[in-house]
Every structure is written in C-alpha cells, then in structure tokens.
N, C-alpha and C positions, 0 to 999 in steps of 0.2 A: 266573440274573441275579445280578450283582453287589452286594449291598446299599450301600446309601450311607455305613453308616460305613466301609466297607472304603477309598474314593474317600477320604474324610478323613483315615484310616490315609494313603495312600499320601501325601497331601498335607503330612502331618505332619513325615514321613520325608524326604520329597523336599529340604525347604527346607534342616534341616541337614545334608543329605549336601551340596546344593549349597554352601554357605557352607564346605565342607569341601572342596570340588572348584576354588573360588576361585583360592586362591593356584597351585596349579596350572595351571591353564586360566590365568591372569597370566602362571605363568614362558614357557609354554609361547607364548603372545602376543608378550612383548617377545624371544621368540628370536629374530623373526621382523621383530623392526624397525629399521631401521638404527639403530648409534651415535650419530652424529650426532643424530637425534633424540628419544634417549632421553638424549642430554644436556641435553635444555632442560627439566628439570625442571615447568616451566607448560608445556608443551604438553600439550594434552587428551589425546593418542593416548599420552601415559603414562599417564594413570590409566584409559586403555580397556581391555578387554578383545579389542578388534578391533585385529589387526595391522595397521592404518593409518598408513604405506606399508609394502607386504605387499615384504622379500627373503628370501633363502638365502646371503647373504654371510657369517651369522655360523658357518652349520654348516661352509662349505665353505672359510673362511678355519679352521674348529679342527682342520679334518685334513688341511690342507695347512703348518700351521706348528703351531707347538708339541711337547709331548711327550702330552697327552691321549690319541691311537690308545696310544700305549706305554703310559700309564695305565691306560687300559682294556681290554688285554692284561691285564695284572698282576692287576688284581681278577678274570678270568674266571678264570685260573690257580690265586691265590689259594683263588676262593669254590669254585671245583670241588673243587681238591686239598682243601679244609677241608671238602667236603660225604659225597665217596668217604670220608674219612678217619672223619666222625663218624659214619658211617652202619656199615663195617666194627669199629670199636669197639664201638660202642653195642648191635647187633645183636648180636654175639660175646658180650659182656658180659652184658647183660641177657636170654639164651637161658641160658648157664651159673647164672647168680644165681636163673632162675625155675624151674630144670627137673633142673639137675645138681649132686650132693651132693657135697660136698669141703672140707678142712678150712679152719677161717676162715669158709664161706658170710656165717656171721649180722656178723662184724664190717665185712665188706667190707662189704655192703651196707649197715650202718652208716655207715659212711666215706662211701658214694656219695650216701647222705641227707646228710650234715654236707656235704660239699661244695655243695651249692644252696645253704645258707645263707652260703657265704662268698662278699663280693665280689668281681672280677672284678680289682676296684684293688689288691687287698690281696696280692696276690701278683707284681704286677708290677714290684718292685724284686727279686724274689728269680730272676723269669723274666728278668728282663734280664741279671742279674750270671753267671747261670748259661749264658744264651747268649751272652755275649759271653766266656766263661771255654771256650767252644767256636769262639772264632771266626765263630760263624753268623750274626749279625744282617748286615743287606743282603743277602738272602738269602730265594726263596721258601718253604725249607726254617722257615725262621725266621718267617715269617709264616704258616705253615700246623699245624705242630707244635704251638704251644701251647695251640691250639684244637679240637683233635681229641678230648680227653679231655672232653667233655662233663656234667656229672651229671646234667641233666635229659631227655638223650637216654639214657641209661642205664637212667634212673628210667624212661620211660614206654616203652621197651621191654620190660622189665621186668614191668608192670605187662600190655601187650597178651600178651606169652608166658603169664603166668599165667592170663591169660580164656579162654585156648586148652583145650579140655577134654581131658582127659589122654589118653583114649580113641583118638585120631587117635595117639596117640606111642606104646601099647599094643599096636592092631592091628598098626603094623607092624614093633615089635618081635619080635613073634610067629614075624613072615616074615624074622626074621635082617637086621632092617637096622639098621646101625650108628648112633651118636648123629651122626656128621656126617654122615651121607646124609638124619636124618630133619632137623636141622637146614636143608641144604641144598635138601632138594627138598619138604617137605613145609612147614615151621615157617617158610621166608624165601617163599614163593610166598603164605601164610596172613596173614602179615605187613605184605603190600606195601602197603595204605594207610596205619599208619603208617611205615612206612619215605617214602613219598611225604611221607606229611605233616613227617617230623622232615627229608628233604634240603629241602623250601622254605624252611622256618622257619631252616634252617640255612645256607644260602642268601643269603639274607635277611639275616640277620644279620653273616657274613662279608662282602657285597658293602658295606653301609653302614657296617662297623666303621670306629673312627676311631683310639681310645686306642693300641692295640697298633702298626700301621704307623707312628704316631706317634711312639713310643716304638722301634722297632726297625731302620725305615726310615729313614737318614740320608740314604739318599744316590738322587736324582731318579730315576736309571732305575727304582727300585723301588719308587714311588710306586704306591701304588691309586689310582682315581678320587675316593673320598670326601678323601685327602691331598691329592690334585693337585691337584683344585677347590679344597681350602680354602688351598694355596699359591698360586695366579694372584688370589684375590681380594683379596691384599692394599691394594690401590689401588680398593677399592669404591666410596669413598664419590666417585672424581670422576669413576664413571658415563660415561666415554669404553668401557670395553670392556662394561658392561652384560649386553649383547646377547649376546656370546661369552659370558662367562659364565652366561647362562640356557638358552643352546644346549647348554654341559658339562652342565647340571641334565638336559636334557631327555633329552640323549645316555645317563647316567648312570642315569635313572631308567628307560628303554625295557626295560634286560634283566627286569630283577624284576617290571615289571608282564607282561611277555609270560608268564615262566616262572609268575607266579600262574594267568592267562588260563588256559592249557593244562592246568595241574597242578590245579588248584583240583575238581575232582568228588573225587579222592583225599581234598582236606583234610573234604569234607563227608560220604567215604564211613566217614573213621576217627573224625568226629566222630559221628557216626549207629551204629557200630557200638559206640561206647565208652558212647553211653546207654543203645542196648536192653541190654548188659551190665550196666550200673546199675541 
C-alpha cells in the first residue's frame, strides 16, 4: 500500500509540472482555431484551453503555401549533420585524451577545459569573417561546421572513457587487437548510453539554435525552423495569422519531443551509470 504522503508528493509535483505544461497545451489549442477568431481578442475561446471551433486549416494552409516544409528540412539536416558530427569528434577525441599517450596530452585537454568557459558569442565575429573569407555562409556546410567541435561533449566523453576499467582494454590487447579495433568494437558499444545521451542533448540544441543561422543564414531557402518561425511572426501583434503561427510551434516542436520519447531510457541509463561510478 501506498502511504499517503507519497499521494501529497505526487500532488505537489503535479501542480507545477502542470502550470508548466500550460503554455503549451495554449499553443497547441489555438493551432487548432480559426484566425478569425482568435482575432477577436475578448472572445472566451481565446483565453481557453479548448479549441472551440475545433479546425486543421492552420496546419494544412502551412504546407501547402509558404516555405516552413523547406524550413523544416533544413533544421533535420542541420541537427543531424551537427549530431553525427559532434558524436564523431567527441568520441575520437575524448577516447585519445582518456586512454592514449602522445605529446601535448595534458595541454590539449587543458584547452578543451578553457574552452567551456568561453562563450558562444565571443567567437562569432571571428566565425563569420572567417566563413565568409571561405565563401560558405548560406550554406548547410556553414551551419553545421561551427558546431561540431563541442568542449562539453569532449569533456564528458572524456570523463565515461576514464570510468571504463582498464582491464577490458588489457585483455584484449593480449589477443593482439589493435587501439582502433578496441576502440571500435569494444570502448564505442561500452559507450553507447552516453553517446545517446550527448546525440539528444545535441540535438536539442542544434534544432532550437537561433544566434548562428542568424548570423550565417541570409538568404530564405536556408532558414531553420527556429529562423523561419521567428521571420513570419513579424506582424504578431495583429493576430489575423495567430493560428498558422502556433501550428509552426507545434509542427517545430513534434520532432524533439518524439526523439526524447524514444531516446530517453539511454539519458536515465547514462545518468544511473555515472552515480553508481560516483
């Protein structure tokens, strides 16, 4: 039997996860209402939560005109190419840094520490002059590249290679297997919950980025979704397209919560393995 503070707990929990689930379940409502009516600011069925009158004009009016499907292209290209990319770094990276001796070791991995402390902003007049001194910006090459060199995917790879007991990379050196074979078939299969958990997080991150396309993307076909949405909404405030607009939100936010849905045992199996190592 369940004791009754446990009922209180969940009670506790509930109310601000709801009040967090709000604005959501809102956008996700007026996707679903006509313009029209979500232009009349006093009408009730705006400040509801119930799509009352319940359509699908707004989704099926945003992929039959506009450029949003092409948006939304762009970001899966984008987040993929930037996920393979920081996953092939990071792993290469931080297996060398934890396991393999070679001149420089300790300053590198110095540098991959200082790097976390710098931000993000502070290099982006030197990444723009530099990519445009190559011709690339408007360009997926140009959206995906700057992002790949990760520190904090570096760092906790890094950090899972060294938890790894030496002993597994011993034995079968024994049996003549090379540092890329033990890499390869033994150290990236040992691996795979944080690798799961740094492609979500990384993911994640690339599909909501803003700054960078911002700064790199001039020109429409190459808009990600988070640019695209935030160039149609310029004419918000007079609430005739609303509705289209909360249907980009909804359309926009669908991939990241599906890929947590699915991926999500991995992020709890490499949180669970990084305490009992604590």
């Amino acid at each position: 039997m369940l004791s009754r503070s446990y009922y209180w707990l969940v009670l506790a929990l509930s109310i601000p996860a709801f009040l967090w689930l709000v604005p959501t379940i809102w956008m996700v409502s007026l996707s679903f209402q006509p313009n029209d009516v979500l232009a009349r600011t006093t009408s009730s069925t705006f400040l509801g939560l119930v799509p009352i009158p319940f359509t699908v004009e707004n989704y099926t009016a945003l992929f039959a005109f506009g450029q949003t499907p092409m948006w939304f292209l762009n970001s899966i290209i984008v987040a993929l190419g930037m996920t393979f990319g920081v996953l092939a770094v990071s792993t290469t990276a931080g297996y060398a840094l934890a396991r393999l001796n070679f001149p420089f070791k300790a300053p590198i991995a110095v540098l991959c520490l200082i790097g976390l402390m710098v931000p993000e902003q502070a290099v982006f007049i030197p990444l723009y002059t530099m990519f445009s001194d190559f011709g690339w910006h408007n360009s997926y090459h140009a959206l995906i590249l700057p992002r790949m060199a990760v520190p904090i995917g570096v760092f906790l790879m890094l950090q899972f290679f060294k938890a790894i007991p030496k002993d597994i990379e011993e034995a079968a050196r024994l049996e003549g297997v090379s540092w890329i074979q033990i890499f390869w078939h033994i150290m990236l299969p040992l691996a795979r919950p944080a690798m799961m958990t740094l492609a979500i997080l990384t993911f994640l991150y690339a599909w909501n980025d803003y700054l960078w396309p911002l700064v790199s993307a001039q020109q429409r076909d190459y808009f990600t979704i988070t640019l695209g949405l935030a160039s149609i909404q310029s004419n918000f405030a007079q609430s005739e397209g609303l509705g289209r607009v909360m249907a980009s939100g909804v359309i926009a936010s669908l991939p990241v919560v599906i890929l947590f849905l699915i991926f999500q045992r991995y992020v709890v199996q490499a949180m669970t393995a990084g305490g009992s190592k604590g």
